[in-house]
N, C-alpha and C positions, 0 to 999 in steps of 0.2 A: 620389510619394516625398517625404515632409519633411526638412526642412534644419534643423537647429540653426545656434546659433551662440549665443557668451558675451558678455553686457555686465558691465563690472562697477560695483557701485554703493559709489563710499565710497575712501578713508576720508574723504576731506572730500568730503560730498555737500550741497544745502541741505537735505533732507527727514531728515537724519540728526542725532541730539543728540549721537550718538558716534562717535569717528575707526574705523570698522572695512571691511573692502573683503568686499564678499561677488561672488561669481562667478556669475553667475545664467546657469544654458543657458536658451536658450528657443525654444520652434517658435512661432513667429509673436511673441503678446506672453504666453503664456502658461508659464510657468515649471516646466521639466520636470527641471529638476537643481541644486546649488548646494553650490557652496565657501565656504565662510566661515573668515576669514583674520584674525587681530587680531594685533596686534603692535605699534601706532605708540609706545606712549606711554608702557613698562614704564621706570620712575623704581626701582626697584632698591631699594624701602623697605625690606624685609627685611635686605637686607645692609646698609645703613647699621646698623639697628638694632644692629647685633655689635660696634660700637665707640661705644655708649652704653649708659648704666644704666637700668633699669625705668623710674625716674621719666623721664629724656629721652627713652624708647620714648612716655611719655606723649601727647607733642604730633606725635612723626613717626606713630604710629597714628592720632591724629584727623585728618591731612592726607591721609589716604588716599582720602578721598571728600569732596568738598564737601556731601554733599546728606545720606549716613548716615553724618557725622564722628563723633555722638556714640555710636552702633552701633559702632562701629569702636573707638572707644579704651573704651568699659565693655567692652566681647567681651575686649581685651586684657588690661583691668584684671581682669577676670573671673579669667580664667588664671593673674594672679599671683597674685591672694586664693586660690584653690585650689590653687595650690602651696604656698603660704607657710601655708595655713591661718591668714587674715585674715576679721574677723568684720568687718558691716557695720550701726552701727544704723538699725535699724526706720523711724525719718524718714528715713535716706539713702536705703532700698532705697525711700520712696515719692517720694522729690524724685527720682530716677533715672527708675524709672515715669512721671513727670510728664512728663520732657523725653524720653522715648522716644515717649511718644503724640506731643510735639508735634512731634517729628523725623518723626511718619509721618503727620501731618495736612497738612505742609507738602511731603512728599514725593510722597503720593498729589497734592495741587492739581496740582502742577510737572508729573507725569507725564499728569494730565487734560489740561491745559492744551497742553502738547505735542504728545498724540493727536487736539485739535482742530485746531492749526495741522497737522499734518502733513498731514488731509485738505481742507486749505483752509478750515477753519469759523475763520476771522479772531478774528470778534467772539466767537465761544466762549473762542479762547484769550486773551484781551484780557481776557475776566472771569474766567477762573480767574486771571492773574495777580493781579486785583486782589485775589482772594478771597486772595489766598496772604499778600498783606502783613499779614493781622493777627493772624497765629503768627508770622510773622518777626519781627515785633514785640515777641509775647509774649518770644520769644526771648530778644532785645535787653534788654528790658527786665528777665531774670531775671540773665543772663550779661554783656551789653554787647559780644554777639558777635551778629551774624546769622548768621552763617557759624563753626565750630569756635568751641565755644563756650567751651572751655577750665572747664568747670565740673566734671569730671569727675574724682575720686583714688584713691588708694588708702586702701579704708575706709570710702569714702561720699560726699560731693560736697563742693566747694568754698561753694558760697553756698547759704544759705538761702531758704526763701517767705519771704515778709512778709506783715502783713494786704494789706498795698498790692497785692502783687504778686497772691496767692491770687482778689482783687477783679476785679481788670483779666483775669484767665482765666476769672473766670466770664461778663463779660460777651464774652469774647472767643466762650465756647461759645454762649451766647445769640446774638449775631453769627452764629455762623454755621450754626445752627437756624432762624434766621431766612433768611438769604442765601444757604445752599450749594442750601434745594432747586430755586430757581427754576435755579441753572448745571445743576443735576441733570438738570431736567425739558427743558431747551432741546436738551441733545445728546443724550439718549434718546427724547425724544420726534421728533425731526429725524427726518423721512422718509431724507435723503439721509447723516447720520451713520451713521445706524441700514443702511442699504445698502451703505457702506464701509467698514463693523468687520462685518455681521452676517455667519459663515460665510468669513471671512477670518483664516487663519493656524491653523487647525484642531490642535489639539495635544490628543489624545483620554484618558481616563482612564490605559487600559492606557500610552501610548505613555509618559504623563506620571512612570508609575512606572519605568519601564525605562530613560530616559533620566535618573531623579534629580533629574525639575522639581522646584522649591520656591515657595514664597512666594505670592503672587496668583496667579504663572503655573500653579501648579500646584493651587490653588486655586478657579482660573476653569475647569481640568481634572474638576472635582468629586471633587475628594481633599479628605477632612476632615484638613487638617493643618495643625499652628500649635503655634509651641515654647510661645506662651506658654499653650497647653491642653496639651500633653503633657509637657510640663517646665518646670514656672511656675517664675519665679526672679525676683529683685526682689518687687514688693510683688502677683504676677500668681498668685499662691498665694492671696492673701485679695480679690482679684476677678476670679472666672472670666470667661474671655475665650471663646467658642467661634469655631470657625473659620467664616468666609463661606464658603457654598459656591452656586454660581446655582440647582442643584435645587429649595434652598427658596426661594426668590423667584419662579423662572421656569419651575420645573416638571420642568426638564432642564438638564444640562451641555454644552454644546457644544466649549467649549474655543477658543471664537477671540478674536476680540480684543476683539468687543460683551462677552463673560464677562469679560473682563481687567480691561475698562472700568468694569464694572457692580461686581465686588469691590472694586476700590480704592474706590471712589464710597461702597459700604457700607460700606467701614473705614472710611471718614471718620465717618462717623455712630456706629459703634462705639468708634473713640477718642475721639470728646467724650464719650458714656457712660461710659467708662474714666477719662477726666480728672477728670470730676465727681464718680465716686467717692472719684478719688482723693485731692481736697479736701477731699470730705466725712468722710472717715476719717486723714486725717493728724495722725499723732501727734506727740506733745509729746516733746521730747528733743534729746540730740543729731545731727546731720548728719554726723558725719566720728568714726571710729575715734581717730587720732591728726592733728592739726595742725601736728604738728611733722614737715618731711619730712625732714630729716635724721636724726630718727629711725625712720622708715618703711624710708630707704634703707640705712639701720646692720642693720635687720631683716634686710634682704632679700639684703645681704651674705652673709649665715648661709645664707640658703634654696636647697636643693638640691632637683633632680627636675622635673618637668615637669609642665604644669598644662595645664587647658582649659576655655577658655571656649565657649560657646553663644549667644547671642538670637536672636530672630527679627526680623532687621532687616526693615524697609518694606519691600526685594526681598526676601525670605526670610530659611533658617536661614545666619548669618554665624557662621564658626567660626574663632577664632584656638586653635592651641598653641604653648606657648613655654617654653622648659629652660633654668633656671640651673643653673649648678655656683658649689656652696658655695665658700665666699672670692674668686669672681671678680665685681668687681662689676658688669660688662655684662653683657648677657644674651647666653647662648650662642646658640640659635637660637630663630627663630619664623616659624611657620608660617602664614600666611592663606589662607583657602577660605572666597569672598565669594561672594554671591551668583549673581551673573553668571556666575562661575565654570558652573557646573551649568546653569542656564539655557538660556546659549549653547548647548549641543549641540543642543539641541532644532529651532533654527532652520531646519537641512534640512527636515526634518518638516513645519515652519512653512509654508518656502515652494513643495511642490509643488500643481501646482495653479492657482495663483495667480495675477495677472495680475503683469505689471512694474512696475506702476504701484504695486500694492498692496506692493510691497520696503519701502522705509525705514518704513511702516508697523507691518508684521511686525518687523519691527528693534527699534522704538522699542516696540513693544508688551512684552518682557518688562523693559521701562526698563532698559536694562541701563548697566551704568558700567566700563567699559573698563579704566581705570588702578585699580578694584579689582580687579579677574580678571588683569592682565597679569602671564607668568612667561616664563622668559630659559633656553633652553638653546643652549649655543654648540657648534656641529658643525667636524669641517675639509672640508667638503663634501661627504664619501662615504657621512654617515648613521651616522657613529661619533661618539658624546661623548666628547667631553675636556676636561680639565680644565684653565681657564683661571686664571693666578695674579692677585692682587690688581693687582700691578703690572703687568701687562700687561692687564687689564684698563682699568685709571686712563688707561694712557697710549694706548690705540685711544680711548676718551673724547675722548682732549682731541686727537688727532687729527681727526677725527670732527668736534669743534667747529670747529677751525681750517678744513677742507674747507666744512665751511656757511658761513662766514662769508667766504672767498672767501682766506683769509690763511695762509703757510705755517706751519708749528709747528717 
């Protein structure tokens, strides 16, 4: 007769990128059950958002994620332009395009790079960091941001290409046509890589629709899906984009984490194709609707009803909605459903089976980002909701601080 018994792994684990505690039963080291529990790190975006105007949702939308900032505040900005019925010219929607590939060139590295350290391949992740620095760069170099890059408005984008800049992206994609495929070939080709993902976190086509996967993860599941083929927007209309899927490379789908691995790897090589198009056909014009954001925001004063936005972030389809009412000029509510959000469910699924060892693995494989997915419902311990006021809210807060810090309030 076997004996379970629960370990749990997280929220602060080393093998983990993000704060999440999952419950894992197990009969010896092998993983026969699992809870998964997220809650550390919900920062409450949405409500702040209710006593600010569009334009100041601006920058608390692109802080939502470090890694898909600029996915996060276009999805928002998305939403007000189809509220307000805001038009966006033709160089915006491709300088947008521009920086959404380089958002997922640099998102796929980070996430390669991670799934090497977490199985202990050191030197793998050592060189995907280094590959990652020269879109960071590009970055930098368009925005003066490596991180939220604040280029983003209502109407089109804040800064233009330059010959300069347009220059330094092509050699950036030569760069790494030249350098990504030997990182490619070392951790696919790796007897012992290829041993530790192949057949580890199993998430099957059927499963993959039922549970709502998206993105890579669902992707690596052998679903042909991707907004920017089934819903092009931005400049992803005038260059088709089809979705990765491992059948056509490998013959078959598997759904574990070698497939997870092996999609993001192919996007990478898909969005330099995509960026080079999207150089080679950038038009001449203006960038931006209007310049002037006090009169954006005079606009948007007027604008009533609810809008939505779409894209397909790096982790998949990232969907904000957001309601104004006419003459108020904060935004009434907004709604986000990120990636992860959807994702996560799947993770039971992930882990039966499994050894213990292979957890943060599984984890780290649908790259999930914690403080995009986290939501707040407050109970008074019996399983009934209720509803908590502003002010009693503010002041458990600052209780709450005063207890961590060791100091009365």
């Amino acid at each position: 007769m076997s004996t379970t018994y629960k370990v749990p792994i997280g929220p602060v684990h080393v093998g983990l990128k993000e704060p999440v505690t999952a419950w894992l039963e197990l009969d010896g080291e092998r993983i026969v059950g699992a809870r998964v529990r997220p809650g550390a790190i919900h920062r409450g975006i949405e409500f702040m958002a209710r006593e600010r105007n569009p334009i100041q949702v601006i920058y608390l939308s692109e802080r939502i994620c470090g890694i898909c900032s600029f996915s996060h505040v276009l999805c928002f900005i998305r939403a007000i332009e189809d509220l307000a019925g805001m038009t966006v010219p033709v160089r915006g929607q491709y300088i947008r395009t521009l920086v959404l590939e380089l958002e997922r060139v640099h998102s796929h590295l980070l996430w390669a790079g991670v799934a090497c350290y977490t199985i202990g391949f050191d030197s793998a992740f050592h060189l995907g960091m280094q590959l990652r620095e020269r879109v960071m760069d590009i970055l930098e170099l368009l925005t003066g941001n490596r991180v939220n890059y604040g280029v983003a408005t209502f109407g089109g984008v804040r800064w233009d290409v330059t010959p300069e800049l347009a220059k330094a992206m092509r050699e950036m994609i030569r760069y790494y046509r030249r350098e990504f495929t030997p990182f490619r070939d070392i951790v696919m080709d790796d007897p012992i890589a290829h041993a530790r993902m192949r057949g580890v976190g199993v998430l099957t086509g059927e499963e993959a629709v039922r549970y709502s996967a998206t993105g890579p993860t669902a992707r690596a599941s052998g679903l042909r899906i991707d907004l920017r083929k089934s819903s092009p927007y931005e400049a992803y209309g005038d260059i088709p984009v089809e979705p990765i899927v491992p059948q056509d490379h490998f013959g078959a789908a598997r759904g574990d984490v070698l497939d997870r691995f092996a999609v993001r790897v192919m996007e990478v090589y898909q969005s330099l194709d995509v960026l080079e198009k999207v150089l080679d056909g950038l038009p001449e014009g203006p960038y931006a609707a209007e310049a002037n954001l006090n009169k954006v925001l005079a606009s948007l004063k007027k604008a009533e009803g609810t809008g939505w936005g779409i894209i397909e972030a790096p982790r998949g389809d990232d969907t904000h909605v957001v309601h104004l009412k006419g003459g108020d000029e904060n935004v009434y509510w907004w709604k986000v459903r990120a990636p992860t959000y959807a994702n996560a469910v799947s993770w039971p699924l992930m882990f039966r089976g499994n050894e213990l060892a292979d957890a943060p693995l599984i984890i780290n494989s649908i790259d999930p980002c914690i403080s995009c997915m986290e939501r707040m419902m407050v109970t008074d311990g019996r399983g009934d909701p209720r509803v908590v006021t502003r002010a009693e809210l503010l002041e458990r807060c600052r209780r709450k601080t005063f207890d961590m810090m060791g100091r009365r309030a």
